[in-house]
N, C-alpha and C positions, 0 to 999 in steps of 0.2 A: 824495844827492838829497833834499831837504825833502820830507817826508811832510803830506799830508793831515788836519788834524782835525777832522773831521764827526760835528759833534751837533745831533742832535732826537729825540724823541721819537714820535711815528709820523707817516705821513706824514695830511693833509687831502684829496689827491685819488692816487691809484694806488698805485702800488708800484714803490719802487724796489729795484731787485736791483743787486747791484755785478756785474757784466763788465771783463771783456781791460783797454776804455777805457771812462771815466766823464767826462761834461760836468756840473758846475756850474754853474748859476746863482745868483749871491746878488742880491738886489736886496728891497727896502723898500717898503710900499706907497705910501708917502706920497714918491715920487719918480720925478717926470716923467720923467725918462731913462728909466730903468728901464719905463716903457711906450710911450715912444714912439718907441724901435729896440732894444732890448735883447730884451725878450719877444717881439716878432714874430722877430725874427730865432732866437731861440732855437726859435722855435715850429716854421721854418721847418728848421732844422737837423733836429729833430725829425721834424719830418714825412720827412728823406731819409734820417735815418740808424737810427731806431730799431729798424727791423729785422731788425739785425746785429748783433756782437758792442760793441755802446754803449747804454750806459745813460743816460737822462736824468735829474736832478733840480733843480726850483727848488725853494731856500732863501728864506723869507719871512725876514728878519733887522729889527734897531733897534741902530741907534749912535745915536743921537738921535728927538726926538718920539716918545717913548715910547707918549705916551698913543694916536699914531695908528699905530704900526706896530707891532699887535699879534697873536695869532695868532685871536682874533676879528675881526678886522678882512680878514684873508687868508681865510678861512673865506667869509664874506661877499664878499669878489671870486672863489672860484673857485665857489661857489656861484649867483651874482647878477650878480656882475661889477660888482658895488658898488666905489666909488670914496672915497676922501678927502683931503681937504686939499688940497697943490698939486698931485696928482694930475688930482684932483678939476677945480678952477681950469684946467688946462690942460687935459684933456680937453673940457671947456665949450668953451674958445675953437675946440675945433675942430670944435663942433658935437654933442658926444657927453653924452649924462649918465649912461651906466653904460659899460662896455667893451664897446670895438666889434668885438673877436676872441673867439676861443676860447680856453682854455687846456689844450691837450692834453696835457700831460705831467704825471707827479709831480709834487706839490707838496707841502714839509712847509716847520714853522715853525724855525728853528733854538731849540735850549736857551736861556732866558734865565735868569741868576741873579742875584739880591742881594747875595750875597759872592761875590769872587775865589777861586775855588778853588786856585790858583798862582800867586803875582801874579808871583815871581821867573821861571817859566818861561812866562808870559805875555809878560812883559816880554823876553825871550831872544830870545820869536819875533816879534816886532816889530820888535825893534832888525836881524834877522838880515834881516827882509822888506825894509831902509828901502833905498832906490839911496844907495850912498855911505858909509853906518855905517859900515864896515870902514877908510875913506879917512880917517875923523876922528881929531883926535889924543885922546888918552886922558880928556882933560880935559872936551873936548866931546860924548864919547859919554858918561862918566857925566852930563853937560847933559843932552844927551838923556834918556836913562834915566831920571834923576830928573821931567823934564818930564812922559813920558807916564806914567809910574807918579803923579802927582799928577793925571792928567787922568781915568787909569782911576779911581781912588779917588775921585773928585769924581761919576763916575755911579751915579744911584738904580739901576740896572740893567747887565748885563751880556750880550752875546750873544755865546755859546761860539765858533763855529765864527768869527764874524768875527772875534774879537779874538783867539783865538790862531792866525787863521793871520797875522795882521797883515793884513787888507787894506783898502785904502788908503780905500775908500767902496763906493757901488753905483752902477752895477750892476757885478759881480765877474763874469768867466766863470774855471773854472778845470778845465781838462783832466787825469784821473789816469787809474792806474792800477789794476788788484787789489791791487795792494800799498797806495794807498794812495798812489804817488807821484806828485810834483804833474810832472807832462810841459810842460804851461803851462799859465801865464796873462794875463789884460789883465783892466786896470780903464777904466771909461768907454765911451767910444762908438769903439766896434769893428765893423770891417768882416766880413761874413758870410762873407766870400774866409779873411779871416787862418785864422778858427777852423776853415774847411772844408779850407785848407790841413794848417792843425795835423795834424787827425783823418786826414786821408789819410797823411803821413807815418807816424802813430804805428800807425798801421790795417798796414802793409806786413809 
């Protein structure tokens, strides 16, 4: 079972304790999904299950637009409810100009670094996360490999926890355990059932 690896450095709003079962959120501020079903739903999770043996945390991360998804910038929306960029842009259209929820749960920024601390096992766990890598013939996986190892090396910046667990973009939910082990996950626009499903199975 793929293990979990989560880094930051403290959290911006509570505290997170690891329990039994742990719910991840990664998501970016500068990305409208990521607020306009991903956070409530998460919020909503939150609000049913944090009373048990599950822990919550969002992950403020940046695979891109550095300059706008920063841990200044997250600091500023759990504080404010400050917005930016296409966030920003889409909230407007719906009438909003700062966040129109609350955000109850943990919130930390993830690790960003300027060098690759592993590129080789960086690279391991990307290639291991991709649907279908294993199905490639030999020739096309080092294609690959060499692809994203030229894409990783091309960024002014790195975020720990997203790139080495490989995930795909934001918003990310990802279900573990005390160990550390990943139970599941889904990327994108996810239904509040699937993940409520998850947790009850895993919860028994």
């Amino acid at each position: 079972m793929k293990k979990l690896e989560l880094y930051f450095d403290e959290e911006l709003q509570g505290k997170f304790e690891l329990k039994k079962l742990n719910l991840l959120l990664v998501f970016q501020v500068n990305c409208p999904g990521c607020f306009s079903y991903a956070l409530p739903v998460f919020n909503r999770l939150y609000e049913q299950w944090n009373n048990g043996d599950i822990s919550f945390l969002a992950l403020s991360t940046a695979f891109e637009d550095f300059d706008r998804n920063t841990e200044e910038n997250t600091q500023r929306l759990v504080k404010e409810g400050f917005l930016v960029g296409e966030t920003k842009r889409f909230m407007a259209q719906q009438g909003f100009e700062e966040l129109p929820y609350s955000l109850d749960f943990p919130v930390a920024m993830d690790k960003i670094e300027k060098e690759l601390p592993d590129l080789d096992r960086i690279l391991d766990n990307i290639c291991s996360s991709t649907p279908g890598f294993d199905t490639l013939p030999e020739f096309e996986k080092v294609s690959y490999r060499n692809r994203v190892a030229a894409y990783l090396n091309s960024l002014e910046k790195t975020a720990l926890t997203f790139t080495l667990n490989g995930l795909r973009g934001t918003p990310s939910f990802v279900l573990f355990n005390s160990d550390y082990d990943i139970l599941s996950h889904w990327f994108g626009h996810v239904h509040y059932e699937n993940i409520e499903n998850a947790i009850n199975k895993f919860s028994e």
